[in-house]
C-alpha positions in Angstrom: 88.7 94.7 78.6 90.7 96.2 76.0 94.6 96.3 76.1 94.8 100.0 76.2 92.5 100.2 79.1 94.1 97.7 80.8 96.9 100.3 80.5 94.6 103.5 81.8 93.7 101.2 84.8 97.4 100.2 85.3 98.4 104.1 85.2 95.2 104.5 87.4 95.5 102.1 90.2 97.7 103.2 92.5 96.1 106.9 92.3 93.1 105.2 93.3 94.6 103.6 96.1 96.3 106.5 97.9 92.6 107.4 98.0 91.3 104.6 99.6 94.2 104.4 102.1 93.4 107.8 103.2 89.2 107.1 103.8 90.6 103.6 105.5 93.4 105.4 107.6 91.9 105.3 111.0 91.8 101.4 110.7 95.0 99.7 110.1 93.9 96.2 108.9 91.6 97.3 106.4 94.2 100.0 105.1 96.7 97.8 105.0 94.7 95.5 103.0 93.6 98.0 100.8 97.1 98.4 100.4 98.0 94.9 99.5 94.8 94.7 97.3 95.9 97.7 95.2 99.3 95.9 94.6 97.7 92.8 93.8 96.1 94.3 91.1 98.0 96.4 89.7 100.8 93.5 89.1 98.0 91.3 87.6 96.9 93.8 85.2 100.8 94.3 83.9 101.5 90.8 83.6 98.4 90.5 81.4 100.0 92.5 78.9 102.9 90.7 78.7 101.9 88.5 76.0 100.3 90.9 73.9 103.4 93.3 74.2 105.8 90.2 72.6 103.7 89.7 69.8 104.3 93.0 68.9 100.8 94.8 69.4 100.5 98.6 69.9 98.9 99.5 73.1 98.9 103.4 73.4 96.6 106.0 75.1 96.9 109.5 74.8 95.9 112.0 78.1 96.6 115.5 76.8 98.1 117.8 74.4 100.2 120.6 75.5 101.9 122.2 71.9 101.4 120.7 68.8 103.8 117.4 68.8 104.0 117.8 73.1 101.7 115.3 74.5 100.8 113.4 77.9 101.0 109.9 76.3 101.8 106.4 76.9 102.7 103.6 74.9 103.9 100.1 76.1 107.2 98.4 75.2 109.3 95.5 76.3 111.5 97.2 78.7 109.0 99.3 79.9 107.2 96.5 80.6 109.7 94.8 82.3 110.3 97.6 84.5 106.9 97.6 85.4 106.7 94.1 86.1 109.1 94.3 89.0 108.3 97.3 90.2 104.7 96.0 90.5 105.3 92.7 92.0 108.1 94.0 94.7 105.1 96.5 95.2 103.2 93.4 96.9 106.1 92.2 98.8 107.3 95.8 100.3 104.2 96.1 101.5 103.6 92.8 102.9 107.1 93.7 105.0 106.3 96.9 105.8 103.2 96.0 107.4 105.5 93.9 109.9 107.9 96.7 110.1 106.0 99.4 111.2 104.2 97.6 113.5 107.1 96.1 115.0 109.2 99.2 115.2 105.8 101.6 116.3 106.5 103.7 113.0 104.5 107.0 113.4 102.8 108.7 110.4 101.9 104.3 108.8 98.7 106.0 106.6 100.9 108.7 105.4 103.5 106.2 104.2 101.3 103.4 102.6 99.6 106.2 101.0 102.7 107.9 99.8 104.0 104.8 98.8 101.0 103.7 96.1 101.6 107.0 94.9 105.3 106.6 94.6 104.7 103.3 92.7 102.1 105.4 90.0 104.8 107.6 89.5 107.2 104.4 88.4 104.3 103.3 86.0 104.1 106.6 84.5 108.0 106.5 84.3 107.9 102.9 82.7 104.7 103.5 79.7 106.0 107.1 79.0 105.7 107.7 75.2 108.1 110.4 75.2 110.6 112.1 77.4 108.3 114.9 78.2 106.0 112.7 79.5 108.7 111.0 81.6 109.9 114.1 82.6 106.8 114.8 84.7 106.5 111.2 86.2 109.9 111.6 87.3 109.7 114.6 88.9 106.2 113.2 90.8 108.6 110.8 92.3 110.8 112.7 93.8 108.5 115.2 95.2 106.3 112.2 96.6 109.2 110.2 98.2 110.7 113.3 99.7 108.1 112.8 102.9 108.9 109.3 103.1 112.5 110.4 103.1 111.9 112.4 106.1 109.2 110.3 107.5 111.4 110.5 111.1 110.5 114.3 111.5 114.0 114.2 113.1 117.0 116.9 112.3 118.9 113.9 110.8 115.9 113.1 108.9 115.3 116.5 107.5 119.2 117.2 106.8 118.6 114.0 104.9 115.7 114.8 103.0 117.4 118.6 102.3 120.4 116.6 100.4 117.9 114.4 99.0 116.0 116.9 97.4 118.4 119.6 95.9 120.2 117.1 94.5 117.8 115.4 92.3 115.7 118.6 91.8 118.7 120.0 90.5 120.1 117.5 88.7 116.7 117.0 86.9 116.0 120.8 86.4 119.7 121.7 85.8 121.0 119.3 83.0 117.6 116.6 82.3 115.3 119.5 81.4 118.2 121.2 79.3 118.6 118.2 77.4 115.1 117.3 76.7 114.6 121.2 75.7 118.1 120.4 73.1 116.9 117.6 71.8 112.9 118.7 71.0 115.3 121.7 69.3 117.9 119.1 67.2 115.2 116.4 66.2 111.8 118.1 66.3 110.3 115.2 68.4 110.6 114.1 72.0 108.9 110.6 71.0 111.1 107.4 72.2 111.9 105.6 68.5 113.4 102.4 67.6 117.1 103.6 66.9 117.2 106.8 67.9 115.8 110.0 67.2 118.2 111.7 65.7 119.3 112.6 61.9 123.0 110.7 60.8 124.7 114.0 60.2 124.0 115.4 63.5 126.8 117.6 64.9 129.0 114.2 66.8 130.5 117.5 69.8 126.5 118.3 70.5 125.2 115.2 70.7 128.3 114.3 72.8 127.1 117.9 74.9 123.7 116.1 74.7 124.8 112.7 76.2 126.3 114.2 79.2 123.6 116.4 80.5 121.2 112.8 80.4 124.1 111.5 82.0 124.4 113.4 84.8 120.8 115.0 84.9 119.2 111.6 85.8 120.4 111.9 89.2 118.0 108.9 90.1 120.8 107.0 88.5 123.5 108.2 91.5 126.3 108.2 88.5 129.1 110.3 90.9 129.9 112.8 91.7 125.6 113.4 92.1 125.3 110.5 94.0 125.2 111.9 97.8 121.4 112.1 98.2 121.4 108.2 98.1 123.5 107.6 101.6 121.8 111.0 103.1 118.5 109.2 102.5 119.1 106.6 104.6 117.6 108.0 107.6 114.1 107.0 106.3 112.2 103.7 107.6 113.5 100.7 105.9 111.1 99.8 104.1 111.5 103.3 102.3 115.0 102.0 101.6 113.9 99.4 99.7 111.6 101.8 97.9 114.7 103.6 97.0 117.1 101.1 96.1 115.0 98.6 94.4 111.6 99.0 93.8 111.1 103.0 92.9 114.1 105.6 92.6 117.2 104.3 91.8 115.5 101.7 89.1 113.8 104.3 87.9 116.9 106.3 87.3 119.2 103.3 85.6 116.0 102.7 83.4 115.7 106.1 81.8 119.7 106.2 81.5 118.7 102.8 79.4 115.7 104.0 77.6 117.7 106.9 76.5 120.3 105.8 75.6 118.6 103.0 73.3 115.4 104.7 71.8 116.7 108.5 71.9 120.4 108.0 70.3 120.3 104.7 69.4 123.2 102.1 69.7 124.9 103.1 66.5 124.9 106.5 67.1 125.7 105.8 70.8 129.0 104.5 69.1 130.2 107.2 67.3 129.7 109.9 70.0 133.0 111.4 71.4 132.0 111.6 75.1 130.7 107.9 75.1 134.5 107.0 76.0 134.7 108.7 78.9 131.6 108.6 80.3 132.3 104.8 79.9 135.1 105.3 82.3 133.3 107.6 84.7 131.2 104.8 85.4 134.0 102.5 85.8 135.5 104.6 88.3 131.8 105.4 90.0 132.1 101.3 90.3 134.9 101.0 91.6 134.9 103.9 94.2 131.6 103.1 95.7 132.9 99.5 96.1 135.6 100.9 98.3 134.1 103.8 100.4 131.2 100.4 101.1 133.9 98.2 102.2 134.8 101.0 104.8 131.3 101.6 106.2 130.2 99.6 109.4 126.6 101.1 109.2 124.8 98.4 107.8 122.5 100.1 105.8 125.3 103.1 104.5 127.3 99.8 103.1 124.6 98.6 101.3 123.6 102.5 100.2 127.1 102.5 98.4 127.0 99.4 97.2 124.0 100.3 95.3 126.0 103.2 94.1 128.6 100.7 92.6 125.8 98.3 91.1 124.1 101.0 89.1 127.3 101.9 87.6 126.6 98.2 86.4 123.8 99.4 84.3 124.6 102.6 83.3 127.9 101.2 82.0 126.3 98.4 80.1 124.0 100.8 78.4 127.2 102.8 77.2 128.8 100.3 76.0 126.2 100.7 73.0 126.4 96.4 72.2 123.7 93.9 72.4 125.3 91.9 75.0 125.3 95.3 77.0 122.0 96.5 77.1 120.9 92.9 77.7 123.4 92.7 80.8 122.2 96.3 82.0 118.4 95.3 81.3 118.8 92.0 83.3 120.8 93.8 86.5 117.6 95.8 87.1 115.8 93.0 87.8 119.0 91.1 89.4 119.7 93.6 91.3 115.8 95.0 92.4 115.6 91.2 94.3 118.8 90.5 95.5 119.3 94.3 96.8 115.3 94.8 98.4 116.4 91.3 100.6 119.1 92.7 101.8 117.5 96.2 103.2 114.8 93.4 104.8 117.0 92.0 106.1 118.9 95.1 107.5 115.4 96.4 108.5 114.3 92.5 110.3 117.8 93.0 111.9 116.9 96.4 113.4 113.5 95.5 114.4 114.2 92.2 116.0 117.6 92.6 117.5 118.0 97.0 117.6 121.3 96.4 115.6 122.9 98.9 113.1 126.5 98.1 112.7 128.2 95.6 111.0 130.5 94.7 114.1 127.5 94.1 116.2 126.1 90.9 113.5 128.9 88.0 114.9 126.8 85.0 116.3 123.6 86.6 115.1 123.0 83.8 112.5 122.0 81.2 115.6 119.1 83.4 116.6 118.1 84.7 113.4 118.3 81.7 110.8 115.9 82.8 108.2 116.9 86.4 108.2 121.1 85.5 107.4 120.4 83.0 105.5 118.0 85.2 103.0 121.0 87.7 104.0 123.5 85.1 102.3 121.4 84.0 99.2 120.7 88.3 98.2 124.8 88.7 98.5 125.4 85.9 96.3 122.9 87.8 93.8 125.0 90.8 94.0 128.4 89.5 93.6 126.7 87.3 90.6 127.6 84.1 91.0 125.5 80.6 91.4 123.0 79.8 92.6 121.4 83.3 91.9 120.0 85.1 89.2 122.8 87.6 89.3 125.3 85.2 87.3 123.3 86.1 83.8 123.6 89.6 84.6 127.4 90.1 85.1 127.5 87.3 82.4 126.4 89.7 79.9 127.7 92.7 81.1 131.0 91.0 81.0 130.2 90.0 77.4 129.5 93.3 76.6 133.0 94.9 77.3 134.3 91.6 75.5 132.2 93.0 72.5 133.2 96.3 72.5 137.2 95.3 73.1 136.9 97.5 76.6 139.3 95.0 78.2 140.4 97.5 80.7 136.5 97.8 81.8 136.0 93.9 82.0 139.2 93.7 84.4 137.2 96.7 86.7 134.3 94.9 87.1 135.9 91.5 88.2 138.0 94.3 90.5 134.4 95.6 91.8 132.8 91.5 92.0 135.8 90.8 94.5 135.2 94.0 96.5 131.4 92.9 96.7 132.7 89.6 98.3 135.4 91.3 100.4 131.9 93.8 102.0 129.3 91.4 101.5 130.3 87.7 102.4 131.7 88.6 105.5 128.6 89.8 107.0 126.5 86.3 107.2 129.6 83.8 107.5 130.7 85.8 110.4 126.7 85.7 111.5 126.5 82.0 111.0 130.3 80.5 112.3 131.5 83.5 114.3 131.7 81.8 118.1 131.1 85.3 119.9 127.6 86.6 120.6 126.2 89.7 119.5 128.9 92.0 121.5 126.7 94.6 122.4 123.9 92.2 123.8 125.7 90.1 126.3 124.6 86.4 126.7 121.4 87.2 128.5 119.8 90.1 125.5 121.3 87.5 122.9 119.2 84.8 123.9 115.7 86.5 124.0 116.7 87.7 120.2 114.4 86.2 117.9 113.4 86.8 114.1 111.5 89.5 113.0 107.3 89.7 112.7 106.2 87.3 110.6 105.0 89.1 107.2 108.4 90.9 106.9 109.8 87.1 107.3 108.0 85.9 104.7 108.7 89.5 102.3 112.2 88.7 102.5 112.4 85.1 102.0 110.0 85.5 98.6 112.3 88.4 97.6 115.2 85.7 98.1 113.9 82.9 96.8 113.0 85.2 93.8 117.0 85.7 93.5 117.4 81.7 93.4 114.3 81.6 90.7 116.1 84.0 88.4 118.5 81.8 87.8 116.8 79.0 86.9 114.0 80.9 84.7 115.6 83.9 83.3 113.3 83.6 80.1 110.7 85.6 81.3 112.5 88.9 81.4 115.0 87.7 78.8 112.5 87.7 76.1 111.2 91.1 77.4 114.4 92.1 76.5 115.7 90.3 73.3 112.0 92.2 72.1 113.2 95.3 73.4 116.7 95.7 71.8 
């Protein structure tokens, strides 16, 4: 088979799938499986172009042409591929979790869900291969219209309050400011195609690119840069497993990696550089880091500390990309990954938590370490990702990011995010040392409901100790993605 339709078939799979989830609905083991099959495949057929995309071949194909110069079109490049990659594989291990999840919780609505999912993860393909930003632009917006039922999965009022927030603000954001810009820059440099260095001519007007920069900024809402970055806590009403969708696999990554493709392959480092507003969009990220770091330390909802903590962490990445340096983008690049693992572990664990012992609040999780080993431990191993130190993958992130603001002489940025690395211990650690050496049971289970507590069903077990021993494996063989990277930059 050729590369390029290795790429239809990659764009095509989980299209496919939804399908055969919906004919296999009324049985749950062969849907499910269908569902684990489609994953399977579509990972093996992106990391079969891995090796052709770093020796530099062009694999294109090309759907439809709207106007002369607007196409439907895909082309492959490194950091689209590496977006893809994870996506893809953390496709197989959601799914493997969820299948234990909604079982074990008695989820309503599972074909809708596994269907909506496959579709959510062709949306993040489409998103990754995107040739230009009209083509992204559609993919995009497929996202958020096909997560907005997993949003709301519940059928609840919360839910639908939830999905309400959820909706307008990333519809809006997206319509609002992203389609503005894309409409401004078709009008400034006659393409929409994503080109090494930027698209635009050296004696464009510095105040409207600067204009331009801001309404990519904040029109990727996906990216939850504040002040649009409410939808991401309303969401978290939906089943857990849709949280990890959110946070790590789908919506959020696909946000950050947009902000980086833009900022990259549409304005280009050097011209990144010389752009007035860079500065202080620079430091609205800073303070978006900062911020969410303190509004997570004060949440004792489990799963609203983690929502803002993922708030902080993308500040990560969209401040790395700003910085317009090597060391930057490759920091930014390599927190997508760092973070997709060490964050997806945590909302398993958070889900296995809820499922096996019906607990929600962090106040509740002293002493739960003795009856739920695996879970804390995994628990443990994904915070020690986030915070970025040994021995997890999320050391070479912060590593670079840090090198980055030593690059650009933005020393009042490097001291922020070693302010926002102790926060992340200060609202992270706490949570499985207490679980693990706390002498108190559970206090809302009493000594009788804390000794029946066990772990969670098995396949959501194994999802999250894959997803964590993927944090530990990311240290110790970066290369993979790194090369994906140094290719891409």
């Amino acid at each position: 088979m050729t590369e390029s339709a290795l790429l239809q078939l990659a764009l095509l799979i989980a299209p496919l799938a939804l399908v055969a989830i919906q004919l296999t609905g009324r049985w749950q083991n062969p849907r499910e499986a269908v569902s684990l099959l489609a994953a399977t495949a579509l990972f093996a057929v992106v990391a079969s172009l891995y090796q052709p995309v770093l020796d530099g071949r062009e694999i294109a194909v090309h759907w439809l042409d709207l106007l002369p110069g607007l196409a439907l079109a895909f082309r492959i490049e490194p950091l689209g591929l590496l977006f893809a990659l994870v996506a893809s594989f953390l496709w197989i291990v959601t799914t493997l979790y969820a299948i234990g999840y909604m079982r074990g919780h008695g989820e309503q609505n599972q074909t809708r869900f596994f269907g909506l999912f496959a579709l959510s993860i062709g949306a993040v393909i489409g998103i990754a291969f995107a040739e230009n930003l009209f083509t992204l632009f559609v993919f995009y917006e497929v996202l958020t219209l096909c997560t907005y039922p997993l949003v709301t999965h519940a059928g609840t009022d919360k839910a639908r309050q939830g999905g309400r927030v959820y909706l307008s603000v990333l519809l809006g954001t997206s319509v609002g400011f992203f389609l503005l810009a894309i409409v401004a820059t078709w009008l400034l440099a006659g393409t929409l195609d994503f080109r090494a260095g930027g698209v635009f001519a050296p004696d464009s007007d510095p105040a409207l690119l600067s204009v331009l920069l801001v309404l990519f900024v904040f029109g990727v809402g996906k990216a939850a840069v504040m002040p649009f970055h409410r939808w991401l806590p309303a969401a978290m009403v939906a089943p857990t497993p849709v949280s990890a969708l959110l946070h790590a696999v789908a919506v959020v990554k696909a946000g950050v990696f947009v902000l980086l493709k833009v900022c990259l392959l549409i304005f280009g480092l050097d011209t990144l550089k010389s752009i007035p507003a860079t500065q202080w969009l620079l430091y609205l990220a800073g303070a978006s880091i900062l911020l969410a770091s303190i509004v997570a330390l004060r949440q004792q909802n489990l799963k609203k500390r983690l929502a803002y903590s993922t708030v902080s962490q993308l500040g990560y990445i969209t401040l790395g990309a700003l910085l317009a340096t090597s060391a930057g983008m490759t920091g930014s690049a390599l927190h997508i990954v760092m973070h997709a693992f060490g964050k997806i572990t945590l909302f398993f664990c958070a889900g296995a938590i809820l499922v096996a012992a019906h607990k929600t609040e962090v106040g509740e999780l002293r002493g739960i370490g003795r009856q739920m080993p695996v879970t804390m431990t995994a628990f443990l191993v994904a915070s020690l990702c986030i915070i970025g130190i040994p021995p997890t993958g999320g050391t070479w992130s912060k590593w670079y990011l840090m090198l980055g603001t030593l690059e650009a002489q933005q020393w009042l940025l490097m001291g922020l995010l070693m302010a926002s690395s102790l926060l992340s211990i200060a609202y992270l650690l706490p949570i499985p040392l207490r679980a693990f050496l706390d002498g108190e049971e559970p206090p809302a289970g009493g000594a009788g409901k804390a000794s029946v507590i066990r772990e969670a069903p098995l396949p959501s077990v194994i999802a999250l100790s894959i997803t964590a021993a993927g944090c530990v494996y990311l240290l110790l063989f970066p290369d993979t993605f790194y090369q994906l990277i140094k290719a891409g930059i």
